[in-house]
N, C-alpha and C positions, 0 to 999 in steps of 0.2 A: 720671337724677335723682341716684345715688350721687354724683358731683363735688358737684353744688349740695348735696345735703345733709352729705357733708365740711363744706364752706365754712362751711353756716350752723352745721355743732355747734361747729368750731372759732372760730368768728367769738364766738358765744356763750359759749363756754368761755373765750374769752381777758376778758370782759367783767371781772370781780374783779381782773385784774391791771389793765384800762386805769383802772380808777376808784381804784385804790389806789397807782398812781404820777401820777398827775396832781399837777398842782404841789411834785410831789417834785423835786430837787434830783441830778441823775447826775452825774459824773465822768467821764469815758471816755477810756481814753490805748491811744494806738495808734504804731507804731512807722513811721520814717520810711519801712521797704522797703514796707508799706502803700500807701503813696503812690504807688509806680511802679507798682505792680502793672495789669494793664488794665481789672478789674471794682471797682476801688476806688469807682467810681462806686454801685455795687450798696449800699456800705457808707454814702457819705453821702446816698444815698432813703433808706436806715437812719433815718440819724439826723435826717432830715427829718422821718418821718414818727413818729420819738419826739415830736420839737417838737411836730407839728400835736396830740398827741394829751394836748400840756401837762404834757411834761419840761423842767423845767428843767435846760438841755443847756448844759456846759463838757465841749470838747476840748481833749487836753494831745496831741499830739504828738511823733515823735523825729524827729530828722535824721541817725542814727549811719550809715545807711546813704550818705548824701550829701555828708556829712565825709568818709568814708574814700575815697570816690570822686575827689573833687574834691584830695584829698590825695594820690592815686596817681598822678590822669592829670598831676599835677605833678611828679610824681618822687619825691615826699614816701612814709616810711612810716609808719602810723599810730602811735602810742605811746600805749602801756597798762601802770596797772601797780596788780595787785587789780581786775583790769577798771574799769579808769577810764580814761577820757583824761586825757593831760596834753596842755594847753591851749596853748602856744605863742607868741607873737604872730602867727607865719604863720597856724597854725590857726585861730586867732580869727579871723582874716579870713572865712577858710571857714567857720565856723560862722555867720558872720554874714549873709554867701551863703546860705548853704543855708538858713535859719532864714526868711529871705523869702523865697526862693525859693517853698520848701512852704507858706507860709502864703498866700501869694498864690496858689497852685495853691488850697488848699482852700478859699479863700475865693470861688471863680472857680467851682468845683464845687456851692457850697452855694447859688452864686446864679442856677443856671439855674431856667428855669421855660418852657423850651416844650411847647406845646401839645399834649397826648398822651402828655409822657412822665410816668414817677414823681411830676418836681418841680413841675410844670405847676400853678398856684396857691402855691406852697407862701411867696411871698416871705419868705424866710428873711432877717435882718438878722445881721449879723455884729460882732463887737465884741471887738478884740484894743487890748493896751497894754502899759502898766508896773505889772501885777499885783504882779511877784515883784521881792520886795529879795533879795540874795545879796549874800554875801563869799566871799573868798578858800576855798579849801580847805587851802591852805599847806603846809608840807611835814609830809610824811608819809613814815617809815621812811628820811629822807635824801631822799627824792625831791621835788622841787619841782613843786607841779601848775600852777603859773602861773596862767592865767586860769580853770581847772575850779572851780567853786565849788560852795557850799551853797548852798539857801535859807536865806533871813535872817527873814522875814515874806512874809505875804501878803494883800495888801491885799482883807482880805475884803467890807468896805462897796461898793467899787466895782464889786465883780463883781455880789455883789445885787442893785447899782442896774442894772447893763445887764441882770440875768435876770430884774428886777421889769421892765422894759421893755420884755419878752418878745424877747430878743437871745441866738443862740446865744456864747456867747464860747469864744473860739479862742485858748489860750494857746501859745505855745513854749518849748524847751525855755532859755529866756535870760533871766539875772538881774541885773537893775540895781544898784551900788552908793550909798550915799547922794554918794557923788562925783564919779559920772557914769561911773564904770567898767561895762564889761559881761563878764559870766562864763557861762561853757560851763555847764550845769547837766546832770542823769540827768532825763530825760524822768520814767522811774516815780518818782521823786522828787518832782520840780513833782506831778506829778497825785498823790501823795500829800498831800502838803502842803495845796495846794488842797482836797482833798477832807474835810480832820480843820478846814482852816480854817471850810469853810464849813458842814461837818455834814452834810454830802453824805447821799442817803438812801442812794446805792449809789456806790463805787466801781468800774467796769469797766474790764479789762483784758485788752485785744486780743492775743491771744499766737500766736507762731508753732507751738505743738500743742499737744497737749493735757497736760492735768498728771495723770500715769502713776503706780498706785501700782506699787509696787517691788516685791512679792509676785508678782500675775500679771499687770501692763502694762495693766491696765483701766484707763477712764478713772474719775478722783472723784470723786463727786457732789459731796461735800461735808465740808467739816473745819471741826473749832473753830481758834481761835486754836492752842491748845494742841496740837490734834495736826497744825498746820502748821506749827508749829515743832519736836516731834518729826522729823516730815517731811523739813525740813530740815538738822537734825544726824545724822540715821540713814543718811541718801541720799546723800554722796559724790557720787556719778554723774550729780547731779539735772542737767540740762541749765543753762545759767546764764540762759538768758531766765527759764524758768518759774523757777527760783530768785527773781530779782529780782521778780518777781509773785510770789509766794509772800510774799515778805517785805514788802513794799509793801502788800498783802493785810492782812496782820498786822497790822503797824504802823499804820494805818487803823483796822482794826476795835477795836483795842487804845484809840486815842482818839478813839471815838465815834462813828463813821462805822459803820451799822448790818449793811452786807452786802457784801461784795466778792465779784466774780464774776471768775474766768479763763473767757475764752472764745477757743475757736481760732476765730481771726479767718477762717483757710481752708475751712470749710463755710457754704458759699450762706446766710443768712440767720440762723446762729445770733444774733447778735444778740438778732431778733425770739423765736426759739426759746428763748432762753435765759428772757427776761423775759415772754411772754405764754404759756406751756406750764406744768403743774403743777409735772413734774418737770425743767423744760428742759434744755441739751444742755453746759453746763460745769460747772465746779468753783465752789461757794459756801463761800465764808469766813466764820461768824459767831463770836463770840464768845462766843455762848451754842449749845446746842443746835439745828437748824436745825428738826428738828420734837421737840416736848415734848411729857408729858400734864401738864396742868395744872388747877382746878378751874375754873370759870364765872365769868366776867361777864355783865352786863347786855348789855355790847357784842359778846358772841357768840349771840344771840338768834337775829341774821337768820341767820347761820352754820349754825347747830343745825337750824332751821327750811327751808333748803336743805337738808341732808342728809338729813332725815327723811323730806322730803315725797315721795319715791321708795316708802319701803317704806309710807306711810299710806297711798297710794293702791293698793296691791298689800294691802294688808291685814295686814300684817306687824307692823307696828306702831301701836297703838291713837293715832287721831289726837289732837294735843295743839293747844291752840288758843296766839296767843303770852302772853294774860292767865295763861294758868297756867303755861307756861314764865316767866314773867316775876317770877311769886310761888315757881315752886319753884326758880328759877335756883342755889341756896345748895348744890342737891343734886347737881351737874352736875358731868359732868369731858367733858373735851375734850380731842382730840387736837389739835394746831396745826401745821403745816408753812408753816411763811414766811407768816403773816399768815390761810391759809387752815383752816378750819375741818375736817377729813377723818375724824373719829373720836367719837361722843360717848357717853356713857350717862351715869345717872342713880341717886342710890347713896339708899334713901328710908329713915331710920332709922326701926323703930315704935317704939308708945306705950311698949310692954317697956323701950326701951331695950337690949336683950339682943339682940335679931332685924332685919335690913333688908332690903331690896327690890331686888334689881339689873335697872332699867328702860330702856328705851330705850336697849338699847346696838347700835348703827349704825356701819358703816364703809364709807364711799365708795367706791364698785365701782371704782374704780381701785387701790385702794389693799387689796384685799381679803387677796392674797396672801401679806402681809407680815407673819404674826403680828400683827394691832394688837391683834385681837381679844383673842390672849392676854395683850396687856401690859396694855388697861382691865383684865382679868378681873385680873390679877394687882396692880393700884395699886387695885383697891376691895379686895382681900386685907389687903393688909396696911394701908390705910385703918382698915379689920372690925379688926384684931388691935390698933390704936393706940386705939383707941374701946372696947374690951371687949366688941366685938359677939361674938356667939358659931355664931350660923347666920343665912345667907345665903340667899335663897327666890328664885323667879324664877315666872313669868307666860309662854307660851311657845307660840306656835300651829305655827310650824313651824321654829326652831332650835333643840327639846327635845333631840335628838341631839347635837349639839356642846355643848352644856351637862354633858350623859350620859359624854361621852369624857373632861369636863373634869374628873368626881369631882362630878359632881350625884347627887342618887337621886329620882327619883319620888317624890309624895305625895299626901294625899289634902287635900280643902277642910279639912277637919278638923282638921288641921294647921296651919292658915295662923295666924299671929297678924294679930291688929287691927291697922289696917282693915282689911287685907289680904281677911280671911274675908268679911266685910259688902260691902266691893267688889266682889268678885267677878263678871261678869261672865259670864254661863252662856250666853250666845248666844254668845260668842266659841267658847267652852269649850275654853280656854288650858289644856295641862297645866303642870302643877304641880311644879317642882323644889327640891330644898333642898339645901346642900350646911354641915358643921359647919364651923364655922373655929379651926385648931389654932393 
């Protein structure tokens, strides 16, 4: 029975992420050595079964691996220069080889569906075009980039219209001019682009390892804008893939694009890991903080009410129905970690003015480890010292101890200010803590 009930906790567990990415909008670029690889197949049941479960799914592709190939066995040697291609007229041929090439492989991929495997039902619609205008790159430092270009625009209405028509769309790495020119583009580029055009809820990005910090080679969970671009001026050594992610990352999240993820495309199924797991298995890029403490809305209600209803039924915490969560909601702070709720309490000023109540403070047994506990205790602190509250009281069946270590003291009912005293609840028979605030 231990397999089956893995399955259904994790089945379960992943429930908040499927319902909160549904008709969201993903990005996801992946590089052309991807494509040869022999479990490549593993990655588009992936992304099949993002669709079925209503992503809206654009892939951006590279061909860098299929260029240089197709440029050797010819005798040709690749030319770079600030890791760019310069674009050639022979090359452009080859880019434009390869460019079909791959798209007609992933497109031949995304449209099996026999009976018994992954894709079996899945009829997946596909929908490539002339998304992306480019120009020239021109020269640069003296060097002529010939046909390597920029994006120019990106026709964002028509990609819409094929992802309101529920169609995965499959861009490459190649840019149209208004003249009928075609230019060599940076893959992480396109899927940048794409992704700030269309407000993408997440940008993903397939990398060949992980993004290492520099200190002890651990992987990152996660950085602001700000400290991946630190990141990037500190690190010299950075590898130039996760570089180009990195920046790409950035530059995303910088206009408007809410979350970018590096994920090493080389472990079995982080995909799925990355996006249906709390803390999943890559590096998260936001802009802002990725988890906050922040005060209450309306909208963290059911959130709040998940988290608590663990210790109410243990008895831990005095059950709170949602009509009174919902009238003292003003009084709540919360912990937030990527849309998820993992942290709450409840700060209840009295009649004095002078004195409040630190209630319902909860932290998701996953997350126990982490000090949460002491950063609430410490944001209703100085909350107490912005307000002129003066002492802080607490209600306590069985975490009086960690309150105690925290600079609480014991007290008697006698003590308590209003309601507090008149509330009181003698069948619980909660002890009693206080602690002054300097």
């Amino acid at each position: 029975m231990e397999p089956q009930s893995t399955f259904v906790n994790w089945f379960r567990n992943s429930s908040p992420y499927i319902h909160a990415h549904r008709n969201r909008t993903f990005v996801i670029f992946f590089g052309g050595n991807a494509v040869t690889e022999p479990d490549f197949d593993k990655l588009i049941h992936d992304f099949a079964l993002l669709r079925s479960l209503g992503v809206r799914l654009v892939l951006v592709h590279g061909i860098r691996q299929q260029i240089d190939k197709r440029l050797l066995e010819q005798g040709d040697t690749p030319k770079f220069h600030h890791h760019l291609r310069i674009t050639d007229a022979t090359t452009l041929q080859y880019v434009k080889q390869a460019a079909g090439l791959v798209r007609v492989e992933i497109e031949a991929l995304l449209s099996m569906g026999v009976s018994g495997s992954p894709m079996a039902g899945a009829q997946i619609r596909v929908a490539s075009g002339n998304f992306v205008t480019a120009k020239p790159l021109g020269v640069l430092d003296g060097i002529d980039y010939c046909y390597t270009g920029k994006v120019r625009r990106i026709d964002a209405q028509a990609i819409h219209q094929q992802l309101d028509q529920h169609n995965v769309v499959l861009i490459s790495p190649i840019g149209y001019s208004p003249s009928g020119e075609v230019f060599n583009l940076s893959a992480e580029e396109v899927a940048t682009e794409v992704a700030i055009a269309l407000q993408a809820e997440k940008l993903i990005l397939l990398t060949e390892q992980n993004c290492l910090s520099p200190a002890d080679q651990q992987s990152i969970q996660q950085l602001t804008t700000a400290q991946a671009d630190s990141l990037l001026h500190e690190t010299p050594g950075l590898p130039d893939a996760v570089a180009l992610s990195l920046r790409a990352a950035m530059q995303s999240c910088q206009k408007g694009v809410r979350r970018a993820h590096l994920i090493n495309r080389h472990v079995d199924g982080a995909l799925l890991l990355e996006l249906f797991t709390r803390d999943g298995i890559g590096t998260l890029i936001s802009s802002t903080a990725f988890e906050t403490i922040r005060s209450a809305t309306l909208d963290d209600i059911g959130g709040i009410m998940e988290l608590i209803k663990p210790l109410e039924l243990q008895g831990v915490l005095v059950k709170r129905s949602r009509e009174k969560l919902e009238m003292e909601i003003n009084d709540y702070i919360v912990i937030e970690r990527d849309g998820l709720i993992i942290g709450c309490t409840a700060f209840h000023i009295m009649a004095d003015k002078t004195s409040a109540e630190i209630a319902c403070l909860a932290v998701h047994v996953d997350y126990q480890k982490g000090a949460r506990g002491n950063s609430l205790l410490d944001y209703l602190s100085e909350k107490a010292k912005t307000q002129a509250i003066k002492r802080l009281f607490v209600r306590s069946t069985q975490t009086a101890h960690w309150f105690v270590e925290r600079g609480f003291t014991p007290c008697e009912i006698s003590d308590l200010p209003e309601p507090m005293r008149s509330a009181y609840n003698y069948q619980r028979n909660s002890k009693l803590l206080y602690k002054n605030v300097y």
